[in-house]
KOLVEX-748315 format. One line per 8 residues: for each residue x, y, z of C-alpha. Coordinates in steps of 0.02 Angstrom, whole numbers. Layout:
// KOLVEX-748315
X,Y,Z | ... $
END
This chain:
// KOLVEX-748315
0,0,0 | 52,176,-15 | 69,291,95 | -30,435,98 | 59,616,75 | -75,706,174 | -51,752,358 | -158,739,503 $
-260,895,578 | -168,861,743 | -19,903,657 | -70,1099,628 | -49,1209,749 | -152,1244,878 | -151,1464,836 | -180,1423,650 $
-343,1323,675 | -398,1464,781 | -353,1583,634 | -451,1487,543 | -589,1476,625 | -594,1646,657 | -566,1684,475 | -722,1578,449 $
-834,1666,553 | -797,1834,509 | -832,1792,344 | -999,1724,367 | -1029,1855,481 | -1006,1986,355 | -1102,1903,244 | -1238,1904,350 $
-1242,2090,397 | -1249,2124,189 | -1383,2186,135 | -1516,2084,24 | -1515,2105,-163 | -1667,2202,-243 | -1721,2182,-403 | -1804,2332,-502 $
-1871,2351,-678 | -1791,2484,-760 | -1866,2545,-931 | -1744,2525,-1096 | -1674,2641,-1186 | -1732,2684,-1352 | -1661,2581,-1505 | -1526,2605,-1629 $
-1563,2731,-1763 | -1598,2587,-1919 | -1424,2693,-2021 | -1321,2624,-1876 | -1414,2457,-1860 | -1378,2419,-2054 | -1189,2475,-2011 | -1165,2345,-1883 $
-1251,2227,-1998 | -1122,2225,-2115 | -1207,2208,-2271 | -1301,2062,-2208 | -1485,2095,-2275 | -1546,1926,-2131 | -1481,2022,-1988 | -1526,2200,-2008 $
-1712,2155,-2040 | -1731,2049,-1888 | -1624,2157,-1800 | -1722,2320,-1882 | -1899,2229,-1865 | -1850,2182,-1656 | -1815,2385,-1631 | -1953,2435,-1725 $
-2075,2336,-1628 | -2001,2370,-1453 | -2005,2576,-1506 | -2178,2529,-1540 | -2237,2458,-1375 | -2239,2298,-1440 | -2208,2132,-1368 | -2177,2036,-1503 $
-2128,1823,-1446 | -2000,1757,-1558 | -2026,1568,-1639 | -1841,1544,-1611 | -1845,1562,-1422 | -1888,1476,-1290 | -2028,1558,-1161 | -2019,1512,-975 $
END
């Protein structure tokens, strides 16, 4: 059999296991005094003027219509759902 390269605890020092442990629970004591995350809607922006949206498309007529038709509909109010994606 071979023997194993790890060490036991009793082998650490007594002052670092109490660093450690104090290490530990400062750290989940400052995560406990954090305060909770809060989520807020924020509205968008308005789109890309279509000249810049048919300059990023490069030419490509498939991605500046979608692209186009997605900022068009969202300037619009719209809610338009895509076939392509997937709606939880």
């Amino acid at each position: 059999m071979k023997k194993s390269m790890e060490r036991a605890i009793g082998t650490v020092p007594r002052p670092v296991l109490v660093l450690l442990a104090a290490a530990l629970a400062l750290q989940i004591g400052w995560q406990a005094l954090q305060p909770k995350p809060s989520a807020r809607a924020e509205a968008l922006g308005a789109p890309a003027a279509p000249s810049v949206l048919r300059t990023l498309a490069l030419g490509e007529p498939i991605h500046s219509a979608s692209a186009g038709q997605e900022c068009e509909d969202s300037a619009k109010g719209r809610n338009v759902e895509h076939p392509g994606l997937v709606y939880i």
